[in-house]
TIMI-2910 file (N, C-alpha, C, CB; in pm, 1 decimal, decimal comma, always signed):
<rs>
+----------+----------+----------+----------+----------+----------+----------+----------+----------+----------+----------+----------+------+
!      n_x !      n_y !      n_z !     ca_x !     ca_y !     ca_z !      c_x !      c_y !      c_z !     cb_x !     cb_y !     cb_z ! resn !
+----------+----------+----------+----------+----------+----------+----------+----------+----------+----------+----------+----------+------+
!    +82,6 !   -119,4 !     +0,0 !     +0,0 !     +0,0 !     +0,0 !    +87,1 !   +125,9 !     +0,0 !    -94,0 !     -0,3 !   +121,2 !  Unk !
!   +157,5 !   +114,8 !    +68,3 !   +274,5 !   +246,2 !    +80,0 !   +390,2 !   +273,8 !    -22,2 !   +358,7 !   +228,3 !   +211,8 !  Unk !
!   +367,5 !   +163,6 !   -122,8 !   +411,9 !   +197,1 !   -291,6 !   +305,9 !   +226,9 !   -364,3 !   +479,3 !    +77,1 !   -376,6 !  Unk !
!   +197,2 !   +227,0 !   -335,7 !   +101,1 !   +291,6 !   -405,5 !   +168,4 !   +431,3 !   -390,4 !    -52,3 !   +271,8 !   -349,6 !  Unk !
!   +120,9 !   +491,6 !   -248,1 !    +97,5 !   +598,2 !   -212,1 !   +259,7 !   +693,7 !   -264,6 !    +49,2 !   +580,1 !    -49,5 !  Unk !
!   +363,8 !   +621,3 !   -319,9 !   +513,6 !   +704,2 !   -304,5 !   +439,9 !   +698,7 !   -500,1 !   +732,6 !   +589,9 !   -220,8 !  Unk !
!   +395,3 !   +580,6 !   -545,9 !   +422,9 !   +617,0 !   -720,3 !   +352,0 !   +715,4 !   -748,2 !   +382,8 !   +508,0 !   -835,1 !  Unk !
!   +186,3 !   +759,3 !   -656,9 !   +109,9 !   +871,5 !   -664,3 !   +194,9 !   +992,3 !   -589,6 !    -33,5 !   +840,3 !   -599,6 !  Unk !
!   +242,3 !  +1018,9 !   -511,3 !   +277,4 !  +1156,2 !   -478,2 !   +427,7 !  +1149,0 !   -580,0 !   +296,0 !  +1188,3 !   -282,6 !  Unk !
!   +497,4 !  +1051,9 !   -673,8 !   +572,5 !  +1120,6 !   -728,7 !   +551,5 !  +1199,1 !   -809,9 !   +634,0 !  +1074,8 !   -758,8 !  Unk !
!   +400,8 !  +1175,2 !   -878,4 !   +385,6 !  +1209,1 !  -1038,9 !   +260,3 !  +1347,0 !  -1025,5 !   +313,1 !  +1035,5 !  -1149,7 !  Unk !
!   +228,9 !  +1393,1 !   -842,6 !   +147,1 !  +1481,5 !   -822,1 !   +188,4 !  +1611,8 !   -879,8 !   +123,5 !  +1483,9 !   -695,8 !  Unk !
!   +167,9 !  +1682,7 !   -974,4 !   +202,6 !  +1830,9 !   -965,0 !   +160,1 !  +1923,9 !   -903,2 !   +197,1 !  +1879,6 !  -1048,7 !  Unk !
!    +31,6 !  +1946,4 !   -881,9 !    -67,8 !  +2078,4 !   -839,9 !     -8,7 !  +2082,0 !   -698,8 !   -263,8 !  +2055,2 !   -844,7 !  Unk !
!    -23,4 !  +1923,5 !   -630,0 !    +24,5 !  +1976,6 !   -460,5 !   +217,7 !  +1993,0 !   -477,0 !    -31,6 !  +1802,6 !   -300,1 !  Unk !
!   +284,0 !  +1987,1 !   -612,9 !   +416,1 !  +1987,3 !   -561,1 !   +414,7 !  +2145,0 !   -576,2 !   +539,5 !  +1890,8 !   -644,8 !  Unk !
!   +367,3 !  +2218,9 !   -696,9 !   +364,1 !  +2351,5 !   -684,2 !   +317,2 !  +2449,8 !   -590,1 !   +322,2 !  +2375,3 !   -762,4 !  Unk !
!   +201,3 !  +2391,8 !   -520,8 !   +133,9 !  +2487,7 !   -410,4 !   +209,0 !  +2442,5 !   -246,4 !    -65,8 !  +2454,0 !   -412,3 !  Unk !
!   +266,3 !  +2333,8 !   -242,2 !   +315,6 !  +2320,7 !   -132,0 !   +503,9 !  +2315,4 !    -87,1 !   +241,7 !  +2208,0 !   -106,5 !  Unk !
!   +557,7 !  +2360,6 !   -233,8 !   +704,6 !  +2340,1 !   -273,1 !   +759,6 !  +2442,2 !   -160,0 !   +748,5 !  +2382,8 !   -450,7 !  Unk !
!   +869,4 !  +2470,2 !    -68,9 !   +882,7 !  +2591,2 !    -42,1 !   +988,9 !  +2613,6 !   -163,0 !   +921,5 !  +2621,9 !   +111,7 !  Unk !
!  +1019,6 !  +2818,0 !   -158,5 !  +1067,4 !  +2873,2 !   -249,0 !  +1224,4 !  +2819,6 !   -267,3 !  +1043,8 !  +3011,3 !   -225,0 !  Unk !
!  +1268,1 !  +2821,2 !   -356,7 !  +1393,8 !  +2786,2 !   -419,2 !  +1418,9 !  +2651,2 !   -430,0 !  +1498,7 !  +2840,4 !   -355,2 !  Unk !
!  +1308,0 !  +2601,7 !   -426,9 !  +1326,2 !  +2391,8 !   -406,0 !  +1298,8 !  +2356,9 !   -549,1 !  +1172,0 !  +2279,6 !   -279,5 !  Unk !
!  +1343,8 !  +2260,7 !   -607,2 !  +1247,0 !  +2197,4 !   -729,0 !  +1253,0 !  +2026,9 !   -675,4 !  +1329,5 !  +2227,8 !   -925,6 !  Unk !
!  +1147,5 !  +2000,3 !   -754,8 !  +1150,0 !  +1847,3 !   -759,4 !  +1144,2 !  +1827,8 !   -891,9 !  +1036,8 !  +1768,9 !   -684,9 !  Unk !
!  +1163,7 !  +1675,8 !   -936,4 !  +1147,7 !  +1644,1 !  -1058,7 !  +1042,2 !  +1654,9 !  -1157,9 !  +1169,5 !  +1554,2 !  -1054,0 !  Unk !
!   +926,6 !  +1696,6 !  -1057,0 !   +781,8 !  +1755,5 !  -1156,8 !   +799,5 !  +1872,7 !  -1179,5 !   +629,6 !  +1755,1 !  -1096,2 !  Unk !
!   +867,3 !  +1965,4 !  -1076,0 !   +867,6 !  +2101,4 !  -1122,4 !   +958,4 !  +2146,7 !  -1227,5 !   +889,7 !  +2178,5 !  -1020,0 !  Unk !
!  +1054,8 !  +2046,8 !  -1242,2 !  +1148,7 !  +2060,9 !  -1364,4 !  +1110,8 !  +2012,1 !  -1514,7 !  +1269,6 !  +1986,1 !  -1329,0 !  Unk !
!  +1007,5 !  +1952,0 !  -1479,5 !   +976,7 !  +1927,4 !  -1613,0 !   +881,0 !  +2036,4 !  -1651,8 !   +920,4 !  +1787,0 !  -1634,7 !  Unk !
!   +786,5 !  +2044,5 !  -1562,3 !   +708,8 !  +2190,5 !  -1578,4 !   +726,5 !  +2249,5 !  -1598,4 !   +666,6 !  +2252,3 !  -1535,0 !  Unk !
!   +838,2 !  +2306,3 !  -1579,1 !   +926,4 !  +2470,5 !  -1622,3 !   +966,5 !  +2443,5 !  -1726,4 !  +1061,2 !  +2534,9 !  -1538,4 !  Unk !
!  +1024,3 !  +2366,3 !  -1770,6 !  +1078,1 !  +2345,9 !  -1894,4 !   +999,7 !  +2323,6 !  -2013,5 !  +1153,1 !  +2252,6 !  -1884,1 !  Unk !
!   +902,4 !  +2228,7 !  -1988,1 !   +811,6 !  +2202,5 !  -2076,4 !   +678,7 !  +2319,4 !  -2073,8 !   +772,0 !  +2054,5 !  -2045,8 !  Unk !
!   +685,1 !  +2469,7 !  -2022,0 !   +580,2 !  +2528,7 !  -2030,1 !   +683,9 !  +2624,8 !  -2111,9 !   +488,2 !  +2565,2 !  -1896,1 !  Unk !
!   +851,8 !  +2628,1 !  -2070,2 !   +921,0 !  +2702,7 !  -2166,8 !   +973,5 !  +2623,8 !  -2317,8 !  +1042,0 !  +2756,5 !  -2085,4 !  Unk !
!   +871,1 !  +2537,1 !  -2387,8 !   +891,2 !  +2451,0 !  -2488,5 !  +1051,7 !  +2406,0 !  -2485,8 !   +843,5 !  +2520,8 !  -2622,4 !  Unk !
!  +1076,4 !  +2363,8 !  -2357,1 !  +1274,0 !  +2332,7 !  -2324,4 !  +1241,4 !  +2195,1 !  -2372,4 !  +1369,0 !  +2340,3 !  -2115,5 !  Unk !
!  +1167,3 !  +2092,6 !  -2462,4 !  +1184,9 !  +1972,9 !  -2419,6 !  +1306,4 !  +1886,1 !  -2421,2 !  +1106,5 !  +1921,4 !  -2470,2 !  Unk !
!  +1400,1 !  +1940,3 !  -2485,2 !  +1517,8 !  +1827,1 !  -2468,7 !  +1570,7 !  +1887,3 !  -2330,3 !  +1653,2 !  +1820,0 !  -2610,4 !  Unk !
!  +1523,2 !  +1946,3 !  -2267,2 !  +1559,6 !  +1976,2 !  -2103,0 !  +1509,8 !  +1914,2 !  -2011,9 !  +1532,2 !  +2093,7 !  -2054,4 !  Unk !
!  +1345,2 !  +1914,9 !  -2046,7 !  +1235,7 !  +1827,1 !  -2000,9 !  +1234,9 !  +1701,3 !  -1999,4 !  +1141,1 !  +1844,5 !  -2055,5 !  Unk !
!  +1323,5 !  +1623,4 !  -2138,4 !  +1306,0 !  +1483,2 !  -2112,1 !  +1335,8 !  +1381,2 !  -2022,0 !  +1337,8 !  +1444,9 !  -2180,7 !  Unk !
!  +1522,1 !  +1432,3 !  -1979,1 !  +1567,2 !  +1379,1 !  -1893,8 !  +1499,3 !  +1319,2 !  -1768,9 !  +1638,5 !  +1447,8 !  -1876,0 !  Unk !
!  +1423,7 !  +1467,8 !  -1718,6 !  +1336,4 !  +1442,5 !  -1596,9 !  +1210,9 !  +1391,0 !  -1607,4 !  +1316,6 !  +1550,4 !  -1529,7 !  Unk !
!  +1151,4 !  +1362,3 !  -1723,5 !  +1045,7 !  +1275,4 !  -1754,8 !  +1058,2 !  +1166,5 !  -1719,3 !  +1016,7 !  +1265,3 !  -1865,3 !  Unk !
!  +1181,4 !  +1150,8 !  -1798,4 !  +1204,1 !   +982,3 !  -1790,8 !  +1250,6 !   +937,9 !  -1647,2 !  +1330,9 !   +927,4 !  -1904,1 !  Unk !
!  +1331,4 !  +1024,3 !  -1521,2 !  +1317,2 !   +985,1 !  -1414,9 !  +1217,9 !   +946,2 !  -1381,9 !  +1346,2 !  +1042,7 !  -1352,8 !  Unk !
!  +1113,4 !  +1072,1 !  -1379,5 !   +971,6 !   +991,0 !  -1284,9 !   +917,4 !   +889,1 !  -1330,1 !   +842,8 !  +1067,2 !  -1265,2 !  Unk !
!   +910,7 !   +848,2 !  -1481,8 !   +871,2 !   +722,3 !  -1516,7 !   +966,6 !   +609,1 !  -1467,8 !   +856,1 !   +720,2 !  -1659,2 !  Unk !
!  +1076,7 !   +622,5 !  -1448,0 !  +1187,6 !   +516,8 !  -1419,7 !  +1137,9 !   +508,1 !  -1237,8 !  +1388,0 !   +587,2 !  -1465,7 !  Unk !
!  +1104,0 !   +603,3 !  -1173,8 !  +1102,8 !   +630,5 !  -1008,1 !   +968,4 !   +559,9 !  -1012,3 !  +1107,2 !   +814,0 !   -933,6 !  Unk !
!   +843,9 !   +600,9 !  -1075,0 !   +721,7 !   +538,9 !  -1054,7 !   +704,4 !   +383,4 !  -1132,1 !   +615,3 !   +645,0 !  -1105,9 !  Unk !
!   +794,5 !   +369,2 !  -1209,7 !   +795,2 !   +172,2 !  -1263,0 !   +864,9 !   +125,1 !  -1152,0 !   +900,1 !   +107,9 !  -1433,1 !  Unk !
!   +902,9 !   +167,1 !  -1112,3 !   +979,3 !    +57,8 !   -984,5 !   +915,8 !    -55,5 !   -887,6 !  +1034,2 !   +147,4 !   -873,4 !  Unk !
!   +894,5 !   +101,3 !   -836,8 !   +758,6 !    +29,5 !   -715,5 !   +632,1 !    -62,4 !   -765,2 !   +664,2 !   +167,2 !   -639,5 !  Unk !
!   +588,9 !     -1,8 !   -903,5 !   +485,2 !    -81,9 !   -972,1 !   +573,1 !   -220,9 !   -998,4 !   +422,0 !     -1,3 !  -1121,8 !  Unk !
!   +696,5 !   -232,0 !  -1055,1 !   +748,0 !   -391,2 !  -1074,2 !   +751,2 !   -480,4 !   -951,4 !   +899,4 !   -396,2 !  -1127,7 !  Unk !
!   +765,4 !   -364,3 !   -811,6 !   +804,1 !   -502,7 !   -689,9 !   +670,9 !   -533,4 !   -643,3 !   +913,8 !   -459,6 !   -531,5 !  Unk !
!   +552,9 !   -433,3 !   -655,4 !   +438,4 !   -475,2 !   -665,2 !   +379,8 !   -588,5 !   -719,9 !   +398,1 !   -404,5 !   -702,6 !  Unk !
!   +400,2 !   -585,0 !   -840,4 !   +371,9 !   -693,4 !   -935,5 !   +426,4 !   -814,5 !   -912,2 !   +408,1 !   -663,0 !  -1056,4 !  Unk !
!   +546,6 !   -825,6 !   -877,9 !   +613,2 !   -947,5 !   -839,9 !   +577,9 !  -1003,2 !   -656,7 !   +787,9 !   -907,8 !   -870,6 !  Unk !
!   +548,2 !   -906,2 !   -566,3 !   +459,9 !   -939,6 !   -466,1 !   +340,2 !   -983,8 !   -470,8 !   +447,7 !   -862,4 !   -406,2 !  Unk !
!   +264,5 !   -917,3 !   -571,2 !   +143,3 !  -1010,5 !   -616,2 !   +127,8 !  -1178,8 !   -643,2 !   +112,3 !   -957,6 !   -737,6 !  Unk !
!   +263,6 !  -1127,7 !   -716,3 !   +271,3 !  -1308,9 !   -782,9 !   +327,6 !  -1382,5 !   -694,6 !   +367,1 !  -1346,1 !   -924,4 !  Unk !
!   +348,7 !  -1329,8 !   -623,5 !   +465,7 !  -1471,7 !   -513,7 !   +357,9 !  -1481,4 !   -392,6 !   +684,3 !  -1395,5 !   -421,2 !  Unk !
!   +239,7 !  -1394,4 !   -356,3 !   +152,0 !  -1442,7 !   -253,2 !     +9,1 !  -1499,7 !   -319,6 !   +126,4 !  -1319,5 !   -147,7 !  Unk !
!    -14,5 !  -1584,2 !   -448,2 !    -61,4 !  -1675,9 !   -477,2 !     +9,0 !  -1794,7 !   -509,8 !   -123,6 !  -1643,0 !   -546,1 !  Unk !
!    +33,0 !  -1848,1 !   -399,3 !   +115,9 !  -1969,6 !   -457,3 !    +45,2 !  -2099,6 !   -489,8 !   +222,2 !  -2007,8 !   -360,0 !  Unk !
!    -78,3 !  -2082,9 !   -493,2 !   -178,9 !  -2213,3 !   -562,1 !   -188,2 !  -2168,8 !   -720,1 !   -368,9 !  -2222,5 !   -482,6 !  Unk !
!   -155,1 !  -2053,5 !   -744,6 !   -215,5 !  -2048,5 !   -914,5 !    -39,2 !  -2041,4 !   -975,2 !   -350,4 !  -1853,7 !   -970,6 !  Unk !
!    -58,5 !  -2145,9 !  -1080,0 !    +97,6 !  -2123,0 !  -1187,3 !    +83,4 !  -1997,6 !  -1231,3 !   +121,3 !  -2226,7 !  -1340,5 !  Unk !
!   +231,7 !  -2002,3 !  -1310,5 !   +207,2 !  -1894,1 !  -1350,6 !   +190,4 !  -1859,9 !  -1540,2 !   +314,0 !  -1827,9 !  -1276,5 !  Unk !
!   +144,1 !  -1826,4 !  -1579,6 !   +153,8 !  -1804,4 !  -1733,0 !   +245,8 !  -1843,5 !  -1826,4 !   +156,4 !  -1694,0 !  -1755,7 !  Unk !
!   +264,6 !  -1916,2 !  -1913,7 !   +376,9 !  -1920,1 !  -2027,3 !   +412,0 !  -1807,0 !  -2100,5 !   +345,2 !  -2008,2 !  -2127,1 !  Unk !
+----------+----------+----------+----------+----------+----------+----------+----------+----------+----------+----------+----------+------+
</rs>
């Protein structure tokens, strides 16, 4: 449950902007800035973090799923 809750607050923007204090960025706010200043080869880098930061937790998820049914095989 508490990889739910880290892959949703990585990819939140509205609360990272209204609750950021001043001179901080996170990886949403960098893409934001960049991508509202059409920077995208600035923007991508940090795209692809949060997608790389939020697949994570979704893979050990997935593989916790599968290892606490141990009556059903598994797929070919």
């Amino acid at each position: 449950m508490l990889n739910l809750i880290f892959v949703d607050g990585v990819k939140e923007l509205p609360a990272t902007l209204i609750l950021r204090p001043f001179n901080f960025e996170t990886l949403a706010t960098t893409v934001y800035g960049a991508a509202s200043l059409e920077q995208l080869d600035q923007a991508g880098p940090a795209a692809l973090a949060i997608v790389v930061v939020g697949l994570l937790p979704v893979a050990l998820i997935a593989r916790t799923m599968d290892r606490s049914r141990p009556g059903e095989a598994l797929a070919p």
